[in-house]
Structure formats: structure tokens, C-alpha cells
C-alpha positions as a Markdown table, in Angstrom:
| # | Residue | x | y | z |
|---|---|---|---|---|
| 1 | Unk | -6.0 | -57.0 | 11.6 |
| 2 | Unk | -7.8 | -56.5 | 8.3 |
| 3 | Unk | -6.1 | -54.4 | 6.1 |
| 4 | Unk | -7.7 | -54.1 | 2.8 |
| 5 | Unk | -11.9 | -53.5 | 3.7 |
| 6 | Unk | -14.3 | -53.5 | 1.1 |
| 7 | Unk | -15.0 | -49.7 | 2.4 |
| 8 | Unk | -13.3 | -47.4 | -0.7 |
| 9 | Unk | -11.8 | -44.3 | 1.6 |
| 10 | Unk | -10.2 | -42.7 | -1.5 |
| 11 | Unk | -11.1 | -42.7 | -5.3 |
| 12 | Unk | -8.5 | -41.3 | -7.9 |
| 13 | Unk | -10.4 | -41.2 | -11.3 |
| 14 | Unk | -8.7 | -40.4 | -14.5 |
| 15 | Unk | -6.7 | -37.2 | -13.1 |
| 16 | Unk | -4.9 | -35.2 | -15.5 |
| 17 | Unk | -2.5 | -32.4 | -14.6 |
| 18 | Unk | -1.2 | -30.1 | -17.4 |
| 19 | Unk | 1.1 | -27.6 | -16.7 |
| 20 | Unk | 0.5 | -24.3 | -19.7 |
| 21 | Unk | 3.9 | -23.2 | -19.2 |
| 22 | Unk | 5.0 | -19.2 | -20.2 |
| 23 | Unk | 6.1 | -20.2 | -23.7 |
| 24 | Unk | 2.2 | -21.3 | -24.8 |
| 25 | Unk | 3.5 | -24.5 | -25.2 |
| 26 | Unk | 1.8 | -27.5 | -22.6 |
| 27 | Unk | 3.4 | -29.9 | -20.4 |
| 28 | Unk | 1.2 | -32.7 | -19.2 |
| 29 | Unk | 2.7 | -34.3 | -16.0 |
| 30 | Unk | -0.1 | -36.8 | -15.0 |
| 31 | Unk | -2.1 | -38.8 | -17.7 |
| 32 | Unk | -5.4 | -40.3 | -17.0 |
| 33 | Unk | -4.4 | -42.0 | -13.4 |
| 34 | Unk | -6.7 | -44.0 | -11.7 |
| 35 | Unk | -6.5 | -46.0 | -8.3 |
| 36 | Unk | -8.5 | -46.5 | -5.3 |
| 37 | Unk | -7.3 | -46.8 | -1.6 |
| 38 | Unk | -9.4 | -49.0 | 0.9 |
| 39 | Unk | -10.0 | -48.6 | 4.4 |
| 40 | Unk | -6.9 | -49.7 | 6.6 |
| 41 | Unk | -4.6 | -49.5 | 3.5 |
| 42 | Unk | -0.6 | -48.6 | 3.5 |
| 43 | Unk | 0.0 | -48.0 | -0.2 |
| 44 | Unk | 3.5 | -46.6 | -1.6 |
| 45 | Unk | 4.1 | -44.6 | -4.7 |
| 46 | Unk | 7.1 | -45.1 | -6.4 |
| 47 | Unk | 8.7 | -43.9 | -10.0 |
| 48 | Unk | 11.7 | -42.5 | -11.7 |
| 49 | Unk | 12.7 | -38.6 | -10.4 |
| 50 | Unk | 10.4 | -36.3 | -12.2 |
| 51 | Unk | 7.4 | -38.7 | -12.7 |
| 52 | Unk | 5.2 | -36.8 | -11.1 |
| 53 | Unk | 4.3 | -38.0 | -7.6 |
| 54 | Unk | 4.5 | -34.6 | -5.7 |
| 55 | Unk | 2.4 | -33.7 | -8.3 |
| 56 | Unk | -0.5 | -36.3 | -8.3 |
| 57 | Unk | -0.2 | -36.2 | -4.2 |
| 58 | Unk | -0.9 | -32.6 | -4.4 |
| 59 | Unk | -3.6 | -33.2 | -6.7 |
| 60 | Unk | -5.0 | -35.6 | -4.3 |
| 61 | Unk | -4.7 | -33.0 | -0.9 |
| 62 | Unk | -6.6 | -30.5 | -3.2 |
| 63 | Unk | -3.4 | -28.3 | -3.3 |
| 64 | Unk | -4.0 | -28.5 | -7.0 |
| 65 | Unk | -6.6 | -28.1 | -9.1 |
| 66 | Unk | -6.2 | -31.4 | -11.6 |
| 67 | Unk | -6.6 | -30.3 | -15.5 |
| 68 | Unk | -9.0 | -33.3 | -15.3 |
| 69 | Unk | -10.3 | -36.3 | -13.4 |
| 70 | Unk | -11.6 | -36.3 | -10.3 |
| 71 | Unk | -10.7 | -37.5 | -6.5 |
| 72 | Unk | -13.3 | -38.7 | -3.7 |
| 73 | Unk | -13.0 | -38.9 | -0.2 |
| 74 | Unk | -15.2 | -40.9 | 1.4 |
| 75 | Unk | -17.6 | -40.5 | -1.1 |
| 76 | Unk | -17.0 | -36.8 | -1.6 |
| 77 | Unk | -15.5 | -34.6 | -4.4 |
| 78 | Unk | -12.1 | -33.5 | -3.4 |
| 79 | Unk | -12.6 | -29.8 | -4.8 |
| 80 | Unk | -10.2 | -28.2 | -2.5 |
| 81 | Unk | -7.8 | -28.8 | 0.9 |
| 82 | Unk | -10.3 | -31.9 | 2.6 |
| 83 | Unk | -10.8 | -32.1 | 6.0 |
| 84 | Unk | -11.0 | -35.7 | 5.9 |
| 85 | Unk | -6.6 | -35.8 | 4.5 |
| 86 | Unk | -3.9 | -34.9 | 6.3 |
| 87 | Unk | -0.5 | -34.8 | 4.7 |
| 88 | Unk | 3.0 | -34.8 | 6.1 |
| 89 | Unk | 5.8 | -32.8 | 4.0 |
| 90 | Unk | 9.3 | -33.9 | 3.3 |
| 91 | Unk | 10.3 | -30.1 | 4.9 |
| 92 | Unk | 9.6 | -30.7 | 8.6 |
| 93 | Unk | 11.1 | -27.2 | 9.8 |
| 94 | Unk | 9.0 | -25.2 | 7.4 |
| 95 | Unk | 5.6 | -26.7 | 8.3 |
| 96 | Unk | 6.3 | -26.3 | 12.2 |
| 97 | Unk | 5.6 | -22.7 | 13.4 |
| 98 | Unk | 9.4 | -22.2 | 15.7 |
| 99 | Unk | 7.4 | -19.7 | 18.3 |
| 100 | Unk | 5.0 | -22.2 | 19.5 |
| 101 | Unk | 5.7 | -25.1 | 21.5 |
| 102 | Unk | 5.3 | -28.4 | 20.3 |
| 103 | Unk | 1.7 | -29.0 | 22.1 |
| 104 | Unk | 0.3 | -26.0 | 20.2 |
| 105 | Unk | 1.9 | -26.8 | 16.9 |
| 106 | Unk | 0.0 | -30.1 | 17.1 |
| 107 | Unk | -3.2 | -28.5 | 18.2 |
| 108 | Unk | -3.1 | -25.6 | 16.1 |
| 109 | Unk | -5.4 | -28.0 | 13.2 |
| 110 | Unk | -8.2 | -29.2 | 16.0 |
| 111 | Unk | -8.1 | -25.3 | 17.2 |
| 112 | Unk | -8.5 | -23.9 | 13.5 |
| 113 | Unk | -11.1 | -26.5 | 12.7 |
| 114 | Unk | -13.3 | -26.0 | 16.0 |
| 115 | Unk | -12.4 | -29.0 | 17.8 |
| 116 | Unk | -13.9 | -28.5 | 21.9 |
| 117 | Unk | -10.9 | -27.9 | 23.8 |
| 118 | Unk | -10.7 | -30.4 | 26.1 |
| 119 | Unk | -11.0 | -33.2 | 23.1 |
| 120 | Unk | -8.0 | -31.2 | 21.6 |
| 121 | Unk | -6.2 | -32.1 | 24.9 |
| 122 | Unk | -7.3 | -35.2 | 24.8 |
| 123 | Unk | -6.0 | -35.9 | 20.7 |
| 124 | Unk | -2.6 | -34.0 | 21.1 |
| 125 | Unk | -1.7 | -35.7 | 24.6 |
| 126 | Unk | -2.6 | -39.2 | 22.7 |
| 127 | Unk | -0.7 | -38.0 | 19.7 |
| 128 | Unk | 2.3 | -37.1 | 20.9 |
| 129 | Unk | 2.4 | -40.7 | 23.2 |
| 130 | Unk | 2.1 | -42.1 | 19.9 |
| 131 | Unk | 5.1 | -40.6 | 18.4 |
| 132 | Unk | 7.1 | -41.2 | 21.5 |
| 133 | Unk | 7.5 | -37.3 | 22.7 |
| 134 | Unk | 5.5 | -36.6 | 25.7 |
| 135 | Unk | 8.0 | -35.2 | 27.4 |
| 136 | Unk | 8.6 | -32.8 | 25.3 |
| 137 | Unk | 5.1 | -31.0 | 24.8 |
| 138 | Unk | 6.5 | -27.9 | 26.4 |
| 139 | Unk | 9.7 | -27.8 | 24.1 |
| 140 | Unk | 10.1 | -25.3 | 20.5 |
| 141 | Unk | 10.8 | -26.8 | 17.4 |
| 142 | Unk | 14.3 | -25.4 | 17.5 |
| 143 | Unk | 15.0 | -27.5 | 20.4 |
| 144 | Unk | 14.7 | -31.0 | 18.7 |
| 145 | Unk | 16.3 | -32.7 | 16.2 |
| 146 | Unk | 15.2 | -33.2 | 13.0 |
| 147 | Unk | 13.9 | -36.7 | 13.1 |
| 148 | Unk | 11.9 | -34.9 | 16.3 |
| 149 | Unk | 10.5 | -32.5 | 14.4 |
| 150 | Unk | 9.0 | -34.8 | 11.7 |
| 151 | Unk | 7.8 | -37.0 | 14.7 |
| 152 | Unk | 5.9 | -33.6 | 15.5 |
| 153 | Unk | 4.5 | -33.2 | 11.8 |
| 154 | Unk | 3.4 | -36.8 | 12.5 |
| 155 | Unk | 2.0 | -36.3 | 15.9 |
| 156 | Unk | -0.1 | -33.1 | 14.1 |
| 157 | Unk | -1.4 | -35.3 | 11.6 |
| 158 | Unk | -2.4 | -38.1 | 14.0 |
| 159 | Unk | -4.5 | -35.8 | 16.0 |
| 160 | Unk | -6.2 | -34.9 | 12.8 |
| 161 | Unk | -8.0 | -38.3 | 13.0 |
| 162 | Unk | -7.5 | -38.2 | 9.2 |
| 163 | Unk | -9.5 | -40.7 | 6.8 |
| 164 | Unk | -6.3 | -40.8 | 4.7 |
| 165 | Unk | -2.8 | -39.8 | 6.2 |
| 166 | Unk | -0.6 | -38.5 | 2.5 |
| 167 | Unk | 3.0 | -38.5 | 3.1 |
| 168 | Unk | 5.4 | -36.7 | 0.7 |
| 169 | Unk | 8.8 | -38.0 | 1.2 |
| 170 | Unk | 8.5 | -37.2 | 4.8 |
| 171 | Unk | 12.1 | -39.3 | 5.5 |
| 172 | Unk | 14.3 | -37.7 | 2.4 |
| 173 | Unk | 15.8 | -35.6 | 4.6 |
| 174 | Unk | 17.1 | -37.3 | 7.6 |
| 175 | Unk | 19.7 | -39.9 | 8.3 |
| 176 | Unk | 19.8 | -43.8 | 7.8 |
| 177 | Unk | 19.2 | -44.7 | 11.5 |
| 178 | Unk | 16.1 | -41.5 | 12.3 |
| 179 | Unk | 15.0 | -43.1 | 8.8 |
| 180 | Unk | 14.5 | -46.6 | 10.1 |
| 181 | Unk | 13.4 | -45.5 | 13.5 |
| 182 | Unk | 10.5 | -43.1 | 11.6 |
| 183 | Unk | 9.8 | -46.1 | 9.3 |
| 184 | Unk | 8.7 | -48.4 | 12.1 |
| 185 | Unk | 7.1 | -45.4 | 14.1 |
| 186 | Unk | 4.8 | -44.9 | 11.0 |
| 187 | Unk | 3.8 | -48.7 | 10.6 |
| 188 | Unk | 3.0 | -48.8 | 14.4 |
| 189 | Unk | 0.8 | -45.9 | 14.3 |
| 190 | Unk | -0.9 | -47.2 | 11.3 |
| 191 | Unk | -1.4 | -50.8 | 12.7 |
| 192 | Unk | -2.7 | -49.1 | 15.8 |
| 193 | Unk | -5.4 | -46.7 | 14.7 |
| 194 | Unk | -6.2 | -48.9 | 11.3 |
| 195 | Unk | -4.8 | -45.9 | 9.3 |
| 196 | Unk | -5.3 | -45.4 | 5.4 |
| 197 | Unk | -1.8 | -43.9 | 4.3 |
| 198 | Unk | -0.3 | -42.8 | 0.6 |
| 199 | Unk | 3.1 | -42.8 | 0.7 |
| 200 | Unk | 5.4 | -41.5 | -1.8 |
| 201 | Unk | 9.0 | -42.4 | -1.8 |
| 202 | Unk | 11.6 | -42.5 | -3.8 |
| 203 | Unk | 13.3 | -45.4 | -2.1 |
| 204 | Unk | 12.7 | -48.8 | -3.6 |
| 205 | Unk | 13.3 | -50.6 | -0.3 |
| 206 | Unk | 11.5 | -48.1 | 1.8 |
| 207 | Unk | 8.3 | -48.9 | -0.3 |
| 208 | Unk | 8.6 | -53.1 | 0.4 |
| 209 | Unk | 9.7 | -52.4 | 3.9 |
| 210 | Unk | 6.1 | -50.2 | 4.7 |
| 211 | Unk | 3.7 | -50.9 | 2.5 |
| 212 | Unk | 0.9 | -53.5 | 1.8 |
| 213 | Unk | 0.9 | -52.5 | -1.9 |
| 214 | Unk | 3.4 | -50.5 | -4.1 |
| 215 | Unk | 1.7 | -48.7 | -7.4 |
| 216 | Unk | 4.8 | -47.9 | -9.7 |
| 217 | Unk | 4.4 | -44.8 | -11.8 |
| 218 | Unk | 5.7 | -44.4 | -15.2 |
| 219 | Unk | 8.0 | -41.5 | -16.9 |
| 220 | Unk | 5.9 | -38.6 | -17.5 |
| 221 | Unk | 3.4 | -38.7 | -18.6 |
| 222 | Unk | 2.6 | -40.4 | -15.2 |
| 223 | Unk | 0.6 | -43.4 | -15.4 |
| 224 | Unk | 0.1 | -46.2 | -13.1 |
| 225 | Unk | 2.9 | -49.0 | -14.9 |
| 226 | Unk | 2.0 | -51.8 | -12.2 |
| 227 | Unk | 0.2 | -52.5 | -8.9 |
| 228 | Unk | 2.7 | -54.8 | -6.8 |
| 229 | Unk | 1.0 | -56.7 | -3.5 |
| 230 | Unk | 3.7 | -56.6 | -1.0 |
| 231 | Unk | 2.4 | -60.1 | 0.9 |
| 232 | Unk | 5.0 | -60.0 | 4.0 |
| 233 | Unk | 3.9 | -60.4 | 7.4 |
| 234 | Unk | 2.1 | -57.7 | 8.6 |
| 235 | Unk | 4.6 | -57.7 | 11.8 |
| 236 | Unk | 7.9 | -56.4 | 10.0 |
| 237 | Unk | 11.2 | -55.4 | 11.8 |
| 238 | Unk | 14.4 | -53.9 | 10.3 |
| 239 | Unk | 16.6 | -56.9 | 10.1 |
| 240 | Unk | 14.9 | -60.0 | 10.0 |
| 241 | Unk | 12.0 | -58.5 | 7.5 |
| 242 | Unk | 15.0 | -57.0 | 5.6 |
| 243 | Unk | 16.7 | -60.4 | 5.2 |
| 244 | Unk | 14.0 | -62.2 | 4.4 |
| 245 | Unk | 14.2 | -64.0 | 0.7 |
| 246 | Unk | 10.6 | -62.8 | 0.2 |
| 247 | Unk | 11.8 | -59.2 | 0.8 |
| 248 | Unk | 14.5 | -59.5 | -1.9 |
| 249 | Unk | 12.7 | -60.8 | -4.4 |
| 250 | Unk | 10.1 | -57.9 | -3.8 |
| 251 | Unk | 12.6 | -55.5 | -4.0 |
| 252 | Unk | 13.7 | -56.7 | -7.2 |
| 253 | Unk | 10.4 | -56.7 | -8.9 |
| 254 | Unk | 9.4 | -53.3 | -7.6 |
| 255 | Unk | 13.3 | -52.1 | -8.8 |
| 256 | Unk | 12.7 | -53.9 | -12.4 |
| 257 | Unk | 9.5 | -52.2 | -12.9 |
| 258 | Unk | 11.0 | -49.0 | -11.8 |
| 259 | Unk | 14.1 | -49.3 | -14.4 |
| 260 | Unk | 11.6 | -50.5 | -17.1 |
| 261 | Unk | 9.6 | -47.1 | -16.5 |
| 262 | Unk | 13.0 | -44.6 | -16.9 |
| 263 | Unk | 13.7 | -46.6 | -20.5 |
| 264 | Unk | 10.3 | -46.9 | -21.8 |
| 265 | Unk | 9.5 | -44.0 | -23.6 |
| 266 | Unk | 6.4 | -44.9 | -25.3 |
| 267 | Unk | 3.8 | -42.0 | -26.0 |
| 268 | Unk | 6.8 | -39.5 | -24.3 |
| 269 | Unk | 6.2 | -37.6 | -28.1 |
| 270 | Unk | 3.1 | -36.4 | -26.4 |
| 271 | Unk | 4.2 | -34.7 | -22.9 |
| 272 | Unk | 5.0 | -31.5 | -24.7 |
| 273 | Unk | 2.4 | -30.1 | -26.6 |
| 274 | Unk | 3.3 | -27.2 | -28.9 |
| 275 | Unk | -0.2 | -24.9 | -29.4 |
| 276 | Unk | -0.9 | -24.2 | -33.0 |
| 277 | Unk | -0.5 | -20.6 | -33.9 |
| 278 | Unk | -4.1 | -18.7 | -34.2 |
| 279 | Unk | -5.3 | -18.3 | -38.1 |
């Protein structure tokens, strides 16, 4: 398997995001960021806490109209939510609807969006396979743990058929052993169906353990500090990818860069912005 093509699926050109916050002053949260993702790519974001990366994800998904910049999918202006994304939240329970059952939670999307019906069979049936819950199609939300629920915010986004799959944290909130499970759930899906994914985490190890590259973002005013090639095998597993020398040494440049990013605080005179008074 190939997994950088020479096909760009998403462009991220010089995006700004400024916040005008209520006392006239500005806060600018994302500086001039620019990266592109490539057909088949698992790229990680990772930075200090407050750098930003909900942010520049949401300005990505169109959640957010950027101050400036722009973002392209598949060669088209991301001006608004794309059909071509899917993203998956870090809050599982509050992006699953608790009175439908898992099957029409994952085709709700491909109904919305005019998808025939028996192709939405087809995509949530395949989906849900791929996450490892087809027995439980007829089950609520309410009914399955939380590492099942954010299997079923997977299995949603899966059906989407998705150009680029964005993922928001999506394994903050569960514990060490769902975490792992998710983890190498997420890498089979995107080996199997030659997935693009953004991932933002805020786990050093997480990032070397899933992705093929790891962009670390500065302090606010977010930039892109350095673009790290994570060149493991493409095969990984828990304990033996994890105890690799390779892995270490990874996880120590990606941590460095990380630590360099909460101490540097050049330009950091510029994130607030106090308007001068009218004459």
C-alpha cells in the first residue's frame, strides 16, 4: 500500500482565525497555516493545550469561517460544511441521537444527503462490520459503552465514504485499554479503504503510534513549528511497535518539538491586538 499519492485531497493555505472578542480588543488563534494532505495520508496534529487545533480543524470542516486563507477539497473551496469531510468529535454521546438505534444513527448522513436506499443498506451494514458491531445494529446508544458509542461515530463516518475523515480528540474520553483497542480499529479501517485522515491529539505517543506524519503546532499564534515523517512499518501493534527503539526515539523528537513550542514565545506580543481608539 501507497500511502502518500501525488493526488492533493486537501489544501490548507495561509488560514488565519481571529477571534474580535467583546472588549474591541483581537485575539488571533491561527497565523498564516499552510499544509497539504495527500491521498491515503494518516497525518496527526499535535501542540501545547490552547494552540489552536480544535480551532484550525473546525476551520478546516467549514464549521468556521477562517479570518483569512483558504481550504480545498479536492480541488474545491471549502466555503462551508463539505460533503467530501467527515469528522468525528471527542463527545460521542452528544453527536449520537439516543432514540434511534444504531443502524439509523449511521444512516441518518446517506438518508439526509439522498443516498438510494438500498446503497445506504449496503454502506451502514459494511460500516458497522468494519467497526466490529454488527450485532448490534438494532441496539440504542444508551445501551453500549462508551468506547461503543465512538465505534458508532466511526462507523457513521465510514459510511460517509469521506475524501478526508477529521478526528477531534475522538479517544480523550475513554480509558487506556478502549483507547488502544480504538487506535488500532482506526489504522485498520484506514489501511483498508486507503483513507485520508487529520487527527488531532493531544497525546505525544498516540500521534507516533497512528500516524505516517505528525505536523506540530506552535503556541498561539498557531503555526506549523515542524513536519515530523513517522517512517515505522506500516503494520504496527501495541507492544512490539511501542517497544521498538525507532518508536522511542520518535516519541522524543515529536515531545522535544512539543516542549520547544510551550517556551518559545517569539511574536506571542502580537496574539492580542488592542484596536486603536477612533479620532
Amino acid at each position: 500500500m501507497t500511502n502518500q499519492q501525488s493526488n492533493v485531497r486537501l489544501e490548507v493555505n495561509q488560514v488565519q482565525k481571529i477571534y474580535k472578542l467583546s472588549s474591541g480588543n483581537e485575539f488571533e488563534a491561527v497565523r498564516s497555516l499552510t499544509f497539504d494532505l495527500h491521498e491515503g495520508e494518516f497525518v496527526c496534529l499535535v501542540g501545547p493545550s490552547g494552540s489552536g487545533k480544535t480551532t484550525l480543524l473546525k476551520c478546516i470542516a467549514g464549521l468556521m469561517n477562517a479570518t483569512s486563507g483558504t481550504v480545498v477539497l479536492d480541488g474545491k473551496p471549502v466555503n462551508g460544511p463539505a460533503k467530501g469531510m467527515a469528522v468525528v468529535f471527542q463527545e460521542y454521546g452528544r453527536s449520537l441521537f439516543p432514540w434511534m438505534t444504531v443502524e439509523a444513527n449511521v444512516d441518518l448522513p446517506l438518508k439526509t444527503s439522498g443516498v438510494a436506499k438500498g446503497e445506504r443498506a449496503r454502506r451502514v451494514k459494511d460500516a458497522l462490520e468494519s467497526v466490529g458491531l454488527e450485532k448490534a445494529g438494532k441496539k440504542y446508544p444508551w445501551q453500549l459503552s462508551g468506547g461503543m458509542q465512538q465505534r458508532v461515530a466511526i462507523a457513521r463516518a465510514v459510511a460517509a465514504q469521506p475524501s478526508v475523515l477529521l478526528m477531534d480528540e475522538p479517544f480523550a474520553a475513554v480509558d487506556a485499554q478502549t483507547r488502544a483497542e480504538l487506535e488500532d480499529l482506526v489504522r485498520r479501517i484506514w489501511k483498508q479503504h486507503n483513507m485520508t485522515i487529520l487527527f488531532v491529539t493531544h497525546d505525544i505517543d498516540e500521534s507516533v503510534y497512528l500516524a505516517e506524519r505528525v505536523l506540530v503546532l506552535s503556541s498561539s499564534p498557531t503555526v506549523i513549528q515542524n513536519d515530523i515523517k513517522i517512517d515505522l512499518p506500516v503494520d504496527r501493534n501495541q507492544l512490539t511497535t511501542r517497544s521498538e527503539a525507532r518508536f522511542g526515539e520518535l516519541r522524543s523528537e515529536v515531545y522535544e518539538q512539543v516542549q520547544r513550542a510551550k517556551t518559545n514565545t517569539d511574536g506571542q506580543s502580537d496574539v492580542l491586538r488592542v484596536k486603536e481608539p477612533a479620532a
